[in-house]
NUTOR-941486 format. One record per residue: chain; residue number from 1; x, y, z of N, C-alpha, C, O, CB in turn. Coordinates in Angstrom, 2 decimals, m for minus. Glycine has a CB too. Layout:
N
{pt A,NUM,{X,Y,Z},{X,Y,Z},{X,Y,Z},{X,Y,Z},{X,Y,Z}},
...
end
This chain:
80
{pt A,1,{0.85,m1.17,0.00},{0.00,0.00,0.00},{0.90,1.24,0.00},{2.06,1.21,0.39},{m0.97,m0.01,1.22}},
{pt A,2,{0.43,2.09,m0.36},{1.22,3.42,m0.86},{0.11,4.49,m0.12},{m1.08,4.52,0.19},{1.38,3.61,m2.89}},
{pt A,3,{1.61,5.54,m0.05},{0.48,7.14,0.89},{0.75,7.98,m0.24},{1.71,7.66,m0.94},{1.20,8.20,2.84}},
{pt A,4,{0.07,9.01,m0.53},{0.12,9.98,m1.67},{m0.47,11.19,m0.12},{m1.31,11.11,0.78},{m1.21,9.54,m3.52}},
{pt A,5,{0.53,12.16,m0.55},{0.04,13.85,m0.33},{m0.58,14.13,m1.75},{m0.31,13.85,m2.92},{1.54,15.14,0.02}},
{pt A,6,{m1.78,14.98,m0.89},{m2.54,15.38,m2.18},{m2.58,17.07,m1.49},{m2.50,17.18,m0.27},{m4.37,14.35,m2.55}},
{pt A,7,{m2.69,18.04,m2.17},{m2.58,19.52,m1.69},{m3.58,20.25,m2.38},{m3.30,20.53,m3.55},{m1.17,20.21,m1.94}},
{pt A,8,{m4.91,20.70,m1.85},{m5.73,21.19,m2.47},{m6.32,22.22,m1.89},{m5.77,22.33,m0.79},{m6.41,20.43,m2.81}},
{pt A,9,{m7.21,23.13,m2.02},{m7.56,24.62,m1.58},{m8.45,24.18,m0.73},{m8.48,22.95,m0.68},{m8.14,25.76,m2.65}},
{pt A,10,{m9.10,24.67,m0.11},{m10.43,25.10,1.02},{m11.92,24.52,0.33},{m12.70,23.58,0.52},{m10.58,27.17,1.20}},
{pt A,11,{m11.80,25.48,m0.41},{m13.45,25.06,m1.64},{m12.94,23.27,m2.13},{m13.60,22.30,m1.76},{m13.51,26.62,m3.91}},
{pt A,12,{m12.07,23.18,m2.74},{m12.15,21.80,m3.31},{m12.05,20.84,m1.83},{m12.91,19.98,m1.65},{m10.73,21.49,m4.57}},
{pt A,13,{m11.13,21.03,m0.96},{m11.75,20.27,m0.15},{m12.80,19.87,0.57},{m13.01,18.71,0.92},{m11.42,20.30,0.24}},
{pt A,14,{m13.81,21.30,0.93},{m14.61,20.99,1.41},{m15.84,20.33,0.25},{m16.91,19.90,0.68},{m14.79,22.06,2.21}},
{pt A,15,{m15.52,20.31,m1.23},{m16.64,19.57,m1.79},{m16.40,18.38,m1.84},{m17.37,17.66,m1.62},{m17.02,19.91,m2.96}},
{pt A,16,{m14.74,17.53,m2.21},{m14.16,16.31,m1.13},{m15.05,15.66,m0.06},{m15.66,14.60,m0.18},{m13.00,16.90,m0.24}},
{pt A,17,{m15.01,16.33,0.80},{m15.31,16.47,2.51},{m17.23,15.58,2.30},{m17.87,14.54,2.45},{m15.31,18.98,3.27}},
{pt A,18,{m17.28,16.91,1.87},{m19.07,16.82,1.91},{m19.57,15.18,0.67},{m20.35,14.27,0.94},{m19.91,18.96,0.91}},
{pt A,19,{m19.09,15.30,m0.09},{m19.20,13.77,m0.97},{m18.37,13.11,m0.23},{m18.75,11.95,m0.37},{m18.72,13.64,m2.67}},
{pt A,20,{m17.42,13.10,0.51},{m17.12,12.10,0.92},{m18.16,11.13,2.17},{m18.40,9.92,2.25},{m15.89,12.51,1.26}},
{pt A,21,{m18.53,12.13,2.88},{m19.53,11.92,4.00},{m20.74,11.61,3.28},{m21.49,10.78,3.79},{m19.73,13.19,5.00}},
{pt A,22,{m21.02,12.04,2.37},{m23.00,11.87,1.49},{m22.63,10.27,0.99},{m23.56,9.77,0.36},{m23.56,13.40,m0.63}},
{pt A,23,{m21.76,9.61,1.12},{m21.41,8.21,0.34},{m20.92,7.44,1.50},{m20.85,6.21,1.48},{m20.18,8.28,m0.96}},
{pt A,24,{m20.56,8.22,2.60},{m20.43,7.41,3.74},{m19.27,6.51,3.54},{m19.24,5.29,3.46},{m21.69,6.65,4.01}},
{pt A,25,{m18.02,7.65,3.44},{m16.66,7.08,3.38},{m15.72,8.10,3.78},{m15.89,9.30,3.55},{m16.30,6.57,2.00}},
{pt A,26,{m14.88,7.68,4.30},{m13.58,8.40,4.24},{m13.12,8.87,3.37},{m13.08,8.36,2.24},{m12.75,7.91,4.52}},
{pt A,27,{m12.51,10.31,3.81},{m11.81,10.74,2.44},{m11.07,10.20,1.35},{m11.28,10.40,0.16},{m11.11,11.41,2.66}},
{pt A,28,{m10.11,9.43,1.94},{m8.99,8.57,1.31},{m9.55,7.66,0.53},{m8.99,7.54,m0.57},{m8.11,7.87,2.26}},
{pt A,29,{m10.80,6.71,0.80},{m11.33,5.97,0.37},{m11.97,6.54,m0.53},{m11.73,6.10,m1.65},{m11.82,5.37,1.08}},
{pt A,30,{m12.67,7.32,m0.48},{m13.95,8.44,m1.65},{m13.30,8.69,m2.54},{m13.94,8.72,m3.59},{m14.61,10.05,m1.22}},
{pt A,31,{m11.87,8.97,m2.67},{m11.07,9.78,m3.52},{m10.66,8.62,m4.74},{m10.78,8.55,m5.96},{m9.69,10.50,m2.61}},
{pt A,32,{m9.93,7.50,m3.29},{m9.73,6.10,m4.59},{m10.85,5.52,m5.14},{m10.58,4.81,m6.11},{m9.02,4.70,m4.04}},
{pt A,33,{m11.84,5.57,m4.89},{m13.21,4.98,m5.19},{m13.50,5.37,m6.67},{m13.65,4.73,m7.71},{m14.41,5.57,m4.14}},
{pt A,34,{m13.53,7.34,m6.17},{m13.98,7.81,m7.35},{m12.66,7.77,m8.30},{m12.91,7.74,m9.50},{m14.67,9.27,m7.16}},
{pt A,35,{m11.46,7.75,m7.97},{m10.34,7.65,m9.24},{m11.15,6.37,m10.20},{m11.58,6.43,m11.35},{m8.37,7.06,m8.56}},
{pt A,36,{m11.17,5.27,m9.25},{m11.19,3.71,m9.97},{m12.68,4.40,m11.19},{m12.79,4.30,m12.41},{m11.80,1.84,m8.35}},
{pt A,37,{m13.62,5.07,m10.13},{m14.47,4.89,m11.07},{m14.54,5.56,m12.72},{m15.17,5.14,m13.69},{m15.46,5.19,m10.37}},
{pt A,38,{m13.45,7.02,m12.56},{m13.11,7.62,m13.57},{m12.20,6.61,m14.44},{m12.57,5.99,m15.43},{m12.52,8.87,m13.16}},
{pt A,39,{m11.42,6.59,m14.07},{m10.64,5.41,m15.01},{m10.99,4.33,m15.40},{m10.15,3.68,m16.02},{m9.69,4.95,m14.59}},
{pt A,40,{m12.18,3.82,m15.23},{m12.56,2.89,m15.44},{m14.15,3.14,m16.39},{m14.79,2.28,m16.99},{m12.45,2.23,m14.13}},
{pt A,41,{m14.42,4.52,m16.25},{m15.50,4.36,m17.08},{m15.21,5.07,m18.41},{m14.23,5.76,m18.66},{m16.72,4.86,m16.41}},
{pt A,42,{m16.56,4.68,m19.47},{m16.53,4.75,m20.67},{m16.23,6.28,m20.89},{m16.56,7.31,m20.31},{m17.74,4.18,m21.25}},
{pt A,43,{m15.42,5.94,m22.05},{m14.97,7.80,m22.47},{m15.46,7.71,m23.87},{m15.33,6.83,m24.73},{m12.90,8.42,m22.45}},
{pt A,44,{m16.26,9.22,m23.86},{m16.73,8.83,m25.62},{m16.20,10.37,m26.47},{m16.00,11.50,m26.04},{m19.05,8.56,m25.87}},
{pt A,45,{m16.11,9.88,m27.55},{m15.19,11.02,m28.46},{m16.69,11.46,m29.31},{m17.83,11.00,m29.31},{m13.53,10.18,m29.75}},
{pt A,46,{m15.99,12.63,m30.02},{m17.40,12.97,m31.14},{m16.73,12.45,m32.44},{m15.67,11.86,m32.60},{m17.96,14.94,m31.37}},
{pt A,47,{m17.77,12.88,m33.42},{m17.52,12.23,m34.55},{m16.36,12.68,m34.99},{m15.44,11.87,m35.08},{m18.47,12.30,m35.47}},
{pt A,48,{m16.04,14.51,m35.48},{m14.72,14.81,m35.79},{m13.57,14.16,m35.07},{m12.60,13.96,m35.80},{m14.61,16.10,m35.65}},
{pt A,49,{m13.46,13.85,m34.03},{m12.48,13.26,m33.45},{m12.10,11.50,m33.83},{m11.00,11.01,m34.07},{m12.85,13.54,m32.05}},
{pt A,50,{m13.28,10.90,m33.77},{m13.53,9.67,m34.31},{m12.98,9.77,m35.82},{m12.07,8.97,m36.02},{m15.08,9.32,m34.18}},
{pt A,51,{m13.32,10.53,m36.88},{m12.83,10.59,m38.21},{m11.79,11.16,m38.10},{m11.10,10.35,m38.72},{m13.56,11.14,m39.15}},
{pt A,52,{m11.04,12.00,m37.76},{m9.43,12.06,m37.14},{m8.39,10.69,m36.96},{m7.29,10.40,m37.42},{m9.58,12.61,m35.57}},
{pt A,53,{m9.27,10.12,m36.15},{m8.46,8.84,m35.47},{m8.73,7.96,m36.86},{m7.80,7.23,m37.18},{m9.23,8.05,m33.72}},
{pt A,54,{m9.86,7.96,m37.67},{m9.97,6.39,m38.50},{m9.28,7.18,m39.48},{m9.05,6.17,m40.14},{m11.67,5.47,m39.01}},
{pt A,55,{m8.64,8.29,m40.31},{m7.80,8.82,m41.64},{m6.75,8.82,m40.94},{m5.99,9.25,m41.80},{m8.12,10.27,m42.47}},
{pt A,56,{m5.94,8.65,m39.81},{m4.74,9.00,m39.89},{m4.27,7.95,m39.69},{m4.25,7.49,m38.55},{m4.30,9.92,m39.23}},
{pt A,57,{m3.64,7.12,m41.04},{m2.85,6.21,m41.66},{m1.88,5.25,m40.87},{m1.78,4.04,m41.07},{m2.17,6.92,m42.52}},
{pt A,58,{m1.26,5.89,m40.03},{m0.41,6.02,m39.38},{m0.78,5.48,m38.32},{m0.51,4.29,m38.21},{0.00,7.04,m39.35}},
{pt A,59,{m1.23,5.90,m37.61},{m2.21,5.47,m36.67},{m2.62,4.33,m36.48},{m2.07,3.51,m35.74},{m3.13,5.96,m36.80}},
{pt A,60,{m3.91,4.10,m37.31},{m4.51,2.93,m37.19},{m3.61,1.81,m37.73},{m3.72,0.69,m37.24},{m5.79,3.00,m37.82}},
{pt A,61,{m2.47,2.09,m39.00},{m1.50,1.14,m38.90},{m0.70,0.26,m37.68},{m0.61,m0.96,m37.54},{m0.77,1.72,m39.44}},
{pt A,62,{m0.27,1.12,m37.04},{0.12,1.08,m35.36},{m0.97,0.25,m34.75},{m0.63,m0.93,m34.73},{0.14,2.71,m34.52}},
{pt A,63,{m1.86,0.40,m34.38},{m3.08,0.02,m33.85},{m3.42,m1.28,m33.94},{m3.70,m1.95,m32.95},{m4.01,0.67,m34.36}},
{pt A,64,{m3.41,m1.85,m35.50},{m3.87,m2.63,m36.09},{m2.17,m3.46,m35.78},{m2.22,m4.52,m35.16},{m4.62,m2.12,m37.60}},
{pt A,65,{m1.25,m3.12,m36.06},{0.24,m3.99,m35.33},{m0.21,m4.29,m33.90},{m0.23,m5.49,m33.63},{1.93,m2.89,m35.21}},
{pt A,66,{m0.55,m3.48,m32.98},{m0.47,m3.33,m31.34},{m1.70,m4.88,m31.29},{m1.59,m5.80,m30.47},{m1.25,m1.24,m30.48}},
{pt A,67,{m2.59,m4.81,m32.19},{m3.70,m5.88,m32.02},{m3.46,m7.14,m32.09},{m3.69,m8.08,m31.33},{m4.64,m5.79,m32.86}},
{pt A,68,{m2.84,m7.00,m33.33},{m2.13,m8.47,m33.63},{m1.42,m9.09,m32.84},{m1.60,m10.24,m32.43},{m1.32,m8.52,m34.59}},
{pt A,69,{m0.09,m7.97,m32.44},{0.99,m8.72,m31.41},{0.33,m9.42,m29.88},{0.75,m10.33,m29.17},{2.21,m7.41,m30.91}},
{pt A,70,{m1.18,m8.31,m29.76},{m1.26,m8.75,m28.61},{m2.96,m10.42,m28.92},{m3.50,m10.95,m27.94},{m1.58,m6.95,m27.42}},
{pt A,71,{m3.14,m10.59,m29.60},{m3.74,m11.93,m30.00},{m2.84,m12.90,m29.86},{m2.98,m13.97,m29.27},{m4.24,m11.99,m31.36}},
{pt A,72,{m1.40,m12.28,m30.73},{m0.27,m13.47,m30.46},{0.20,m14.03,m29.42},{0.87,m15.06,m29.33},{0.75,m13.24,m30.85}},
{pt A,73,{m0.33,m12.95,m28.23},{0.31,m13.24,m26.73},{1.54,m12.47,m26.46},{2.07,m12.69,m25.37},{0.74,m14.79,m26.53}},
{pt A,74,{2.04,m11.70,m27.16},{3.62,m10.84,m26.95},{3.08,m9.69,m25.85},{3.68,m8.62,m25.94},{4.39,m9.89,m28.75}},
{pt A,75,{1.87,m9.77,m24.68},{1.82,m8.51,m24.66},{1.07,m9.78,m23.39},{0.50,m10.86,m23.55},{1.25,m7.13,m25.93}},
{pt A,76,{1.45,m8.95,m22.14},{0.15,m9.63,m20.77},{m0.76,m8.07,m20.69},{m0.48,m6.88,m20.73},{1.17,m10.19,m18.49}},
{pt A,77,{m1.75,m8.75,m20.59},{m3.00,m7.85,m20.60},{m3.70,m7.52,m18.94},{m4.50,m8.37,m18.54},{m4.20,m8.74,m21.63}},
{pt A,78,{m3.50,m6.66,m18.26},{m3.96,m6.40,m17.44},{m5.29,m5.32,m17.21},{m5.39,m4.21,m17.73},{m3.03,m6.27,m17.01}},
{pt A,79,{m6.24,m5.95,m16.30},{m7.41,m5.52,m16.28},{m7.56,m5.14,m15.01},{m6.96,m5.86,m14.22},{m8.30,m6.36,m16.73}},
{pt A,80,{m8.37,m3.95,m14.38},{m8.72,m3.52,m13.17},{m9.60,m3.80,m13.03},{m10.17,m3.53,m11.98},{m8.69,m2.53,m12.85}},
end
C-alpha cells in the first residue's frame, strides 16, 4: 500500500469532505473509489475526433500492429 500527499484549496476540499460523508466514506477511500471509477469508465469522443483517429494512416496502422501482437500473446493484458 502506498500514501500519496494530495494539496488542495479550502473550496475543493470541502466539496471532497461533503461527498465524501453523502457516500459514507472516508476521504482517502472516496477519492480512490472515485479515481477507480473515472478510469474505469466509458470515455466517448465525437464524430470529428472519431474521423481524425480512423484517416490517420499512421495510426490505425500502429493500432492494427499493437492488435495483432497482442492476439499473439507478446503482450500480458492487465485488467482492473
Amino acid at each position: 500500500m502506498k500514501t500519496l500527499t494530495l494539496r488542495v484549496d479550502d473550496d475543493v476540499y470541502s466539496m471532497i469532505k461533503l461527498a465524501s460523508d453523502g457516500a459514507k466514506r472516508n476521504i482517502s477511500n472516496f477519492i480512490e473509489y472515485a479515481t477507480m471509477q473515472y478510469l474505469t469508465s466509458s470515455q466517448y469522443i465525437d464524430n470529428n475526433e472519431m474521423n481524425e483517429i480512423l484517416n490517420d494512416e499512421v495510426l490505425i496502422k500502429s493500432l492494427n500492429q499493437g492488435l495483432k501482437e497482442a492476439k499473439a500473446g507478446d503482450y500480458t493484458i492487465v485488467w482492473f
